[in-house]
C-alpha positions as CSV (number, residue, x, y, z in Angstrom):
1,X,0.0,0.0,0.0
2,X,1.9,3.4,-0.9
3,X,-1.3,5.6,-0.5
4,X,-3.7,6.9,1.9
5,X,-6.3,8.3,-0.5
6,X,-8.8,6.0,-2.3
7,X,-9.4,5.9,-6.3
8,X,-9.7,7.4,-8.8
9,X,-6.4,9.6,-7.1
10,X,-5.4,6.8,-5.0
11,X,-5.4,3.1,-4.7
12,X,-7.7,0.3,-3.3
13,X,-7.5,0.2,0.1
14,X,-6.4,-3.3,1.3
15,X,-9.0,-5.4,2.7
16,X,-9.4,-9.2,4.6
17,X,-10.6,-10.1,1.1
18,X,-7.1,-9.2,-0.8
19,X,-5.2,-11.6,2.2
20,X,-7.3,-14.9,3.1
21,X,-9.2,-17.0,1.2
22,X,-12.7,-17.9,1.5
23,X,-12.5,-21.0,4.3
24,X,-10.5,-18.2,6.7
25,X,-13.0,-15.7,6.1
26,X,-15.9,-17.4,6.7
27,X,-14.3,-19.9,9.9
28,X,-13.5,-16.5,11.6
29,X,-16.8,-14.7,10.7
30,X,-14.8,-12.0,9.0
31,X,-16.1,-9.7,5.6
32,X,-14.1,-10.3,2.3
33,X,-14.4,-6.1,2.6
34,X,-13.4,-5.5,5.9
35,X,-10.1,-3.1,5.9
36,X,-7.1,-4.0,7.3
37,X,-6.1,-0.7,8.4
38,X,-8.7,2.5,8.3
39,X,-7.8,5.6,6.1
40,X,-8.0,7.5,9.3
41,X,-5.4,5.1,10.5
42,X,-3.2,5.3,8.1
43,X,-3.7,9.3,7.2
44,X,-2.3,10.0,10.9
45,X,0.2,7.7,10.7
46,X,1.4,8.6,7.0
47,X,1.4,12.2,8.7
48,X,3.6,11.1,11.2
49,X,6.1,9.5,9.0
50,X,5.7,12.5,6.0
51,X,8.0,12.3,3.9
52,X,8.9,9.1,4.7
53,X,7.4,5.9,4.0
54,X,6.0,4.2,7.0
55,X,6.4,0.6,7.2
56,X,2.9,-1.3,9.4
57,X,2.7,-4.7,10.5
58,X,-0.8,-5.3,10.9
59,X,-3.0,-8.8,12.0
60,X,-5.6,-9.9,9.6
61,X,-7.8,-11.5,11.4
62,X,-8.5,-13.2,15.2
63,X,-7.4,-16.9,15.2
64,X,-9.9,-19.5,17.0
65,X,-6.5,-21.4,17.8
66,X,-3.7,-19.9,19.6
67,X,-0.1,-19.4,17.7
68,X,-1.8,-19.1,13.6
69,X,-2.5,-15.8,13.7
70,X,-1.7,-13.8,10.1
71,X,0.1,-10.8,9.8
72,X,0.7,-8.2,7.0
73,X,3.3,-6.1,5.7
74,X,2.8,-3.1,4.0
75,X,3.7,0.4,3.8
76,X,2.2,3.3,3.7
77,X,3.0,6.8,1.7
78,X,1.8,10.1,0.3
79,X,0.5,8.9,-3.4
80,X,0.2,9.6,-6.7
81,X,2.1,13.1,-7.1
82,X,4.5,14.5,-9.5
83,X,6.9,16.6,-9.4
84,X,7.9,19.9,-12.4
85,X,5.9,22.6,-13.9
86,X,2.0,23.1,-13.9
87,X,-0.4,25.0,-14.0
88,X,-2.4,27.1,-11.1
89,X,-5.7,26.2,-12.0
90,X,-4.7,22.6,-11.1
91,X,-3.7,24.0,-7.4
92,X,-6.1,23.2,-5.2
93,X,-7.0,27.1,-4.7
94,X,-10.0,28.8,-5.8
95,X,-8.0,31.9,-6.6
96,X,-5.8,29.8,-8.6
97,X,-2.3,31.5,-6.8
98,X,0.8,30.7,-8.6
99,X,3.1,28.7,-5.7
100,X,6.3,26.4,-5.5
101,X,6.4,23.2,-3.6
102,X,9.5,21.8,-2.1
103,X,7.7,18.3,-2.3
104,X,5.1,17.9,-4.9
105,X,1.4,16.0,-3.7
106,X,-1.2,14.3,-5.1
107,X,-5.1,15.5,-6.2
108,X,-6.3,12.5,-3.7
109,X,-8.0,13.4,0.6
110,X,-5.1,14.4,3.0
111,X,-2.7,13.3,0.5
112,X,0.5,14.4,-0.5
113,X,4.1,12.6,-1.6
114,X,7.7,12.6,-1.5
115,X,8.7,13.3,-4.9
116,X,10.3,16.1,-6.6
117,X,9.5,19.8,-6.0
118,X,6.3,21.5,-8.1
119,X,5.7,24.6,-9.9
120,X,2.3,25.7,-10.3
121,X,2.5,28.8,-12.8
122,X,-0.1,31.0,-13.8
123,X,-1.4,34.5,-14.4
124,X,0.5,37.0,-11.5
125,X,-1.5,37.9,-8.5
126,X,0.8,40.9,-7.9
127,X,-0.5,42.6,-11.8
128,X,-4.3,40.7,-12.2
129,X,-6.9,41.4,-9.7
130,X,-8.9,38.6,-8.1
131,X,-12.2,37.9,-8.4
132,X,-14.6,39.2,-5.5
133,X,-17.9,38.9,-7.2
134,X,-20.4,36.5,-8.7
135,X,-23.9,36.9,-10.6
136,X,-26.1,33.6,-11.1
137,X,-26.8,34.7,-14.5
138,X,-22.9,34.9,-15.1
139,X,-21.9,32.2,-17.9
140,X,-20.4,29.2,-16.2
141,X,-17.5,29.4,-18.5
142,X,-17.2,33.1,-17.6
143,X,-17.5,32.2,-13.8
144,X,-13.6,29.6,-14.6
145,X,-11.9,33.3,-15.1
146,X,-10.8,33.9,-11.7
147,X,-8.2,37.3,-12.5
148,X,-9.3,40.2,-14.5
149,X,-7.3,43.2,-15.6
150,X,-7.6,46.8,-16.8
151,X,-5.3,48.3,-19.2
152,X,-5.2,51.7,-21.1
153,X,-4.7,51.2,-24.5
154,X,-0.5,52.2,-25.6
155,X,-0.6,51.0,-29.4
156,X,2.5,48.3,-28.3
157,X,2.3,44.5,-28.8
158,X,1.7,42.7,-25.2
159,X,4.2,39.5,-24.6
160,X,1.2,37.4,-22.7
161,X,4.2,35.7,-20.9
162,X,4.9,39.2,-18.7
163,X,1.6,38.5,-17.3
164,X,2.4,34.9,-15.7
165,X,4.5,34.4,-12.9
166,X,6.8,32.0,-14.2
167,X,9.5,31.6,-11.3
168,X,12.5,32.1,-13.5
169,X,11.2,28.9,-15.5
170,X,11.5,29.8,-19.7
171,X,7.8,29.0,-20.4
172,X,8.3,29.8,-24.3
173,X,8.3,25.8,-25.1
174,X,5.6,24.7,-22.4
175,X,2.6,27.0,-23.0
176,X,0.1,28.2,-25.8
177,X,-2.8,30.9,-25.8
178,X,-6.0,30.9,-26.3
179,X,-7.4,34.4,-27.5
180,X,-11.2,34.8,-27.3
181,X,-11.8,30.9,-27.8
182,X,-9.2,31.2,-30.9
183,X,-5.7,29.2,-30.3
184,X,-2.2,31.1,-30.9
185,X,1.0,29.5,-30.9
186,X,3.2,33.0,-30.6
187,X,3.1,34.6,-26.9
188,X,2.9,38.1,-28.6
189,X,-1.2,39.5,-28.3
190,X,-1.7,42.3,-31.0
191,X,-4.7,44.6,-29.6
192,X,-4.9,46.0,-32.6
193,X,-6.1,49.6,-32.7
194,X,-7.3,52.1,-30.2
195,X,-10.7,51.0,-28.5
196,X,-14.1,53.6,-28.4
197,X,-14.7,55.4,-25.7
198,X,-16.3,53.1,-23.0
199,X,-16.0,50.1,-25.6
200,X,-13.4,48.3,-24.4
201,X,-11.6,45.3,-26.4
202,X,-11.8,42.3,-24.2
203,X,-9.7,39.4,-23.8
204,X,-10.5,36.0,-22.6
205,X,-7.5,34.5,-22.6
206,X,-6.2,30.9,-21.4
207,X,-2.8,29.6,-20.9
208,X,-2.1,26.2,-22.3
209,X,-0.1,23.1,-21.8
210,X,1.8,23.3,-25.2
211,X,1.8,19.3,-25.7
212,X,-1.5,18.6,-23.9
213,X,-4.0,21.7,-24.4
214,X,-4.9,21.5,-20.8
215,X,-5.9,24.5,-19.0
216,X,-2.8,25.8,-16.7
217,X,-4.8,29.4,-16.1
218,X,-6.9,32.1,-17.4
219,X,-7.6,35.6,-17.3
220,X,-9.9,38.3,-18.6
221,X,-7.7,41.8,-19.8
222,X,-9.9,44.6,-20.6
223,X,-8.3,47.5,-22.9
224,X,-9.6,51.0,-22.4
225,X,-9.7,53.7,-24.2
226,X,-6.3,56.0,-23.6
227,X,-8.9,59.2,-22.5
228,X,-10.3,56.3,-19.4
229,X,-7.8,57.0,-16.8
230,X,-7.4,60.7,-17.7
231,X,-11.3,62.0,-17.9
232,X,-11.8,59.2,-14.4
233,X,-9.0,60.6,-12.4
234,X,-10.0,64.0,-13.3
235,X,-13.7,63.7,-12.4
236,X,-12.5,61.9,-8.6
237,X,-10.4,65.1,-8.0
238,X,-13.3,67.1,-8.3
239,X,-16.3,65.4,-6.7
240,X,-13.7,64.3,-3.7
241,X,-13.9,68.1,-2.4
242,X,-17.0,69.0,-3.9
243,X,-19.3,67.1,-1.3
244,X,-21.8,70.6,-0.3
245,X,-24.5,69.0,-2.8
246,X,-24.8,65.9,-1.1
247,X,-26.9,67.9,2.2
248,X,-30.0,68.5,-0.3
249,X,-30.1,64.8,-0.7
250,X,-33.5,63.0,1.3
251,X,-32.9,60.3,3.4
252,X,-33.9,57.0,2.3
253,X,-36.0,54.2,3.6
254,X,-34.6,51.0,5.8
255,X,-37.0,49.1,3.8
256,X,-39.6,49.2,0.8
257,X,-43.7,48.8,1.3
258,X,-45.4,45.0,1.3
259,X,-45.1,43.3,-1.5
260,X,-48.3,42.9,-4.2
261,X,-49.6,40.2,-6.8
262,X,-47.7,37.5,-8.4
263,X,-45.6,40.2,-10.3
264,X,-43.7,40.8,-6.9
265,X,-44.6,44.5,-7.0
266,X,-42.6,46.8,-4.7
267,X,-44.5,49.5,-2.7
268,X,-43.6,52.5,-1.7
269,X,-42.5,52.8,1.8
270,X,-42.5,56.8,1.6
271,X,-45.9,58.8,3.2
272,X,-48.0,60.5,0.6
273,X,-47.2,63.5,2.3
274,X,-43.5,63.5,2.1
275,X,-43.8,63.7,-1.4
276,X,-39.7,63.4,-2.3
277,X,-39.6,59.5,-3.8
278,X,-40.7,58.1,-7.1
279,X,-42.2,54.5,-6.8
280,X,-39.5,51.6,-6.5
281,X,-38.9,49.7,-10.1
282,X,-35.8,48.0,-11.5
283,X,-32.3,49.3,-12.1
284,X,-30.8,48.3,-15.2
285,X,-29.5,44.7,-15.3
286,X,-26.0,44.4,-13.7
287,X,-25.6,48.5,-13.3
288,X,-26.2,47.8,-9.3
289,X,-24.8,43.8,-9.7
290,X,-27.4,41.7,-7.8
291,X,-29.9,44.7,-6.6
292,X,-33.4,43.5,-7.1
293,X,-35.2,46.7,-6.5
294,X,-34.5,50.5,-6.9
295,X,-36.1,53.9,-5.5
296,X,-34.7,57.7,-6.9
297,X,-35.5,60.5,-5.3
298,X,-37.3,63.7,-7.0
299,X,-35.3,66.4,-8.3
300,X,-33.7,68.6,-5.4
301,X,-33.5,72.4,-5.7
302,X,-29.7,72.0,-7.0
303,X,-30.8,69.1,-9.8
304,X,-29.6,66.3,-8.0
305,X,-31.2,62.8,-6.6
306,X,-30.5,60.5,-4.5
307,X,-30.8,56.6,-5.6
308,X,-31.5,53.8,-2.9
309,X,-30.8,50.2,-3.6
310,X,-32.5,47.0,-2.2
311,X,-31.9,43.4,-2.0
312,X,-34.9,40.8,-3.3
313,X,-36.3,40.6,0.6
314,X,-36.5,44.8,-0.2
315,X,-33.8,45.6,2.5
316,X,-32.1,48.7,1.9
317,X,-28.0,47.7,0.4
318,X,-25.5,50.0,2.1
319,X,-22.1,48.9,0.9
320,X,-20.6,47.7,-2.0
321,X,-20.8,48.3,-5.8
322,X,-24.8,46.9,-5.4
323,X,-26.1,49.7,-3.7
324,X,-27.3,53.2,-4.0
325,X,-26.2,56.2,-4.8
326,X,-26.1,59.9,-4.4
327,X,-26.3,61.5,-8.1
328,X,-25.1,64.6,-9.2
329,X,-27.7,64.8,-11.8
330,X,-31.4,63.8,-11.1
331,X,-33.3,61.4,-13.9
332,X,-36.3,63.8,-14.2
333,X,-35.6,66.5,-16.9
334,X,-33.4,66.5,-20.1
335,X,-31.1,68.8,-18.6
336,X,-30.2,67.0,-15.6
337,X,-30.4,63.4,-17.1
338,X,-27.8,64.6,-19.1
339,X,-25.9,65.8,-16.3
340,X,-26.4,62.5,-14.4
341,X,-24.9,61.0,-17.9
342,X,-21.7,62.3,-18.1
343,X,-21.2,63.0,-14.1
344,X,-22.9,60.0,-12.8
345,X,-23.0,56.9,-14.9
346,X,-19.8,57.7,-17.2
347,X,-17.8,58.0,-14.8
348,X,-19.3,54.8,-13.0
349,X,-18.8,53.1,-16.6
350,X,-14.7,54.1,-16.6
351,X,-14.2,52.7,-12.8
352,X,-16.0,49.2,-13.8
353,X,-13.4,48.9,-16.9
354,X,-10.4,50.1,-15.1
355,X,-11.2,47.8,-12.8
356,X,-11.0,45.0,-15.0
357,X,-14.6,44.3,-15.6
358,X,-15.5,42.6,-18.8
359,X,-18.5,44.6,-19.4
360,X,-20.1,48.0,-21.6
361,X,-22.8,50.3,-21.8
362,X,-25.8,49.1,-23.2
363,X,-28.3,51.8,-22.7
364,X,-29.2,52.0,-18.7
365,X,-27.8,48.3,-18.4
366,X,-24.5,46.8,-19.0
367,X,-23.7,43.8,-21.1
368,X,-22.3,41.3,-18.3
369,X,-22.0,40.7,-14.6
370,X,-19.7,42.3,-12.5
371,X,-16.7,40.1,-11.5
372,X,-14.3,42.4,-9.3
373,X,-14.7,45.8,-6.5
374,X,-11.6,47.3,-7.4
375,X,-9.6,50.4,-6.3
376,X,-11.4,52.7,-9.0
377,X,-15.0,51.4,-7.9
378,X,-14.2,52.2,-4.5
379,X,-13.6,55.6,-5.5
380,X,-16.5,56.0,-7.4
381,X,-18.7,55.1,-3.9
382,X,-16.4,57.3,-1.7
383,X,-18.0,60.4,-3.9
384,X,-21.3,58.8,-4.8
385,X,-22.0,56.9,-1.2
386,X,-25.4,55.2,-0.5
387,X,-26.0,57.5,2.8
388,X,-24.6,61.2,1.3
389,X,-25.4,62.9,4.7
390,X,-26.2,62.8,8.2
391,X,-29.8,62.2,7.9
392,X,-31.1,59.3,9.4
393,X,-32.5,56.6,7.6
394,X,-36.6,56.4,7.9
395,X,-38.2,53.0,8.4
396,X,-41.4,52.7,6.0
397,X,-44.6,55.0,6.7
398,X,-42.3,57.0,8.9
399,X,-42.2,61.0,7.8
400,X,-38.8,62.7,8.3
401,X,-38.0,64.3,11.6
402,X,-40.4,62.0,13.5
């Protein structure tokens, strides 16, 4: 026995069965299946022995008669690794993070082996962001691409191979690209010309094993327009001081109204009184990730609104890139819905792309899920934040100042 995990990354576990033959069994009311020695056994004492093998003398079965007793030999190691260069998907990691093994181990339960050292390459956690966010309606082939990147557009040929972190191993002869579900045999990607504003080229791209095709890691790499980084870092500097707006903003509710009929209608939590809050509908698909319902706020004296997100129970959603916002434009007239364009959703549409999201604008939704909250995102929310002011939140029916 040289494992201590059981098949398909293992090996059958040895039984009374493999040892003694039928008469034995049966004289000594013993089962053909009946281990010799339990995984749990011989996982702690494999971990005792690591790396070593670890030799076990065990006894087969309880003689009627004194002095026939039968023993086994066997020993017991970490099974079925192998040592060299793969890939980081095959690392048992969800992020898929490039590491180095001293002592390589197998796929199998508590397993592991002594044979030669392991290098598990893949895309660079130290350039690639991570992925922090999931959408059920997200592709499942789209939900394998665990690293995502934003890049502004420079006109240059990209060697894919600066993006992997190879540990000094030449990778020129062991791997092969994948481009948008199109193989490539040279390492060089050519973008190609200069994206559209808020149209973004983007790359799904997988690193193959050169003489097996087998998946060693993948990424998403999202191109931007060269203006991006320039018109987003512009826009921050300004609306990170200018914050006097935000006080004309109403508060918003804890919580929507009962919910109505089959169609799951949304009521309105606010008094007919108050008067500031449009009915709750829908925000556009993916623009607030997995928010279910949405409330704006009528237009303020300055032409602004305020935006309140909520989750599918109709709880209010106070952090993260799925709730509300304050706006600098309202939605109500042509004049500030164009403000609330170019101040409010454009630059919401740059962070998502600098961030490494693999998505555009498609009217007042975008065209895929949200798959990282990234430095630029977080920006975004620190000048558009979900409570823009002291005021206290109001729990339905409840007027403000009560």
């Amino acid at each position: 026995m040289r494992c201590v995990s059981s098949p398909p990354y293992g090996c059958d576990w040895p039984t009374n069965g493999m040892v003694l033959n039928a008469w034995t069994l049966v004289d000594n009311g013993l089962s053909a299946t009946n281990l010799i020695l339990s995984i749990a056994e011989a996982q702690a004492k494999a971990a005792a022995s690591w790396p070593s093998l670890c030799t076990v003398t065990q006894t087969v079965w309880s003689a009627r008669y004194s002095g026939i007793n039968t023993k086994v030999t066997f020993d017991i190691g970490f099974c079925g690794a192998e040592g060299g260069v793969k890939g980081a998907e095959h690392w048992n990691n969800p992020g898929h993070a490039p590491s180095y093994a001293p002592v390589s181990k197998c796929l199998g339960i508590g397993c592991g082996c002594q044979a030669g050292p392991v290098w598990y390459v893949g895309t660079s956690h130290d350039i690639f962001h991570i992925r922090d966010l999931n959408h059920d309606d997200e592709s499942e082939e789209d939900k394998k691409y665990q690293h995502c990147l934003g890049i502004v557009w420079s006109g240059r040929t990209t060697n894919l191979l600066s993006f992997v972190e190879s540990f000094g191993i030449d990778l020129t002869d062991l791997v092969k690209w994948e481009v948008n579900g199109k193989q490539q045999t040279k390492h060089l990607l050519n973008i190609g010309s200069e994206p559209g504003h808020r149209n973004p080229k983007i790359f799904r791209i997988k690193m193959l094993e050169k003489s097996t095709d087998t998946v060693w890691d993948r990424f998403i790499l999202v191109v931007c327009n060269q203006d991006t980084q320039t018109h987003f870092n512009t826009w921050y500097d300004r609306f990170s001081v200018e914050t006097a707006w935000l006080a004309e903003l109403p508060a918003a509710y804890t919580a929507l109204g009962a919910f109505i009929d089959l169609g799951m209608n949304a009521l309105n939590p606010e008094p007919a009184s108050t008067n500031l809050w449009k009915d709750p509908d829908t925000p556009g698909k993916y623009i607030h990730h997995t928010a279910r319902w949405q409330m704006r706020s009528k237009t303020t004296p300055g032409g602004h609104g305020h935006q309140a997100c909520y989750d599918a129970e109709g709880k209010i959603i106070l952090t993260g890139v799925s709730a509300g916002t304050a706006d600098y434009g309202s939605t109500t007239s042509l004049l500030t819905k164009l403000r609330h364009l170019t101040q409010d959703v454009y630059p919401f549409i740059h962070a998502l792309q600098l961030d490494g999201n693999p998505c555009r604008q498609n009217w007042t939704a975008l065209d895929h899920a949200l798959i990282h909250e990234g430095d630029c995102i977080k920006q975004y929310i620190e000048c558009r934040p979900a409570i823009p002011n002291g005021k206290q939140l109001l729990l339905p029916g409840q007027l403000p100042g009560e």
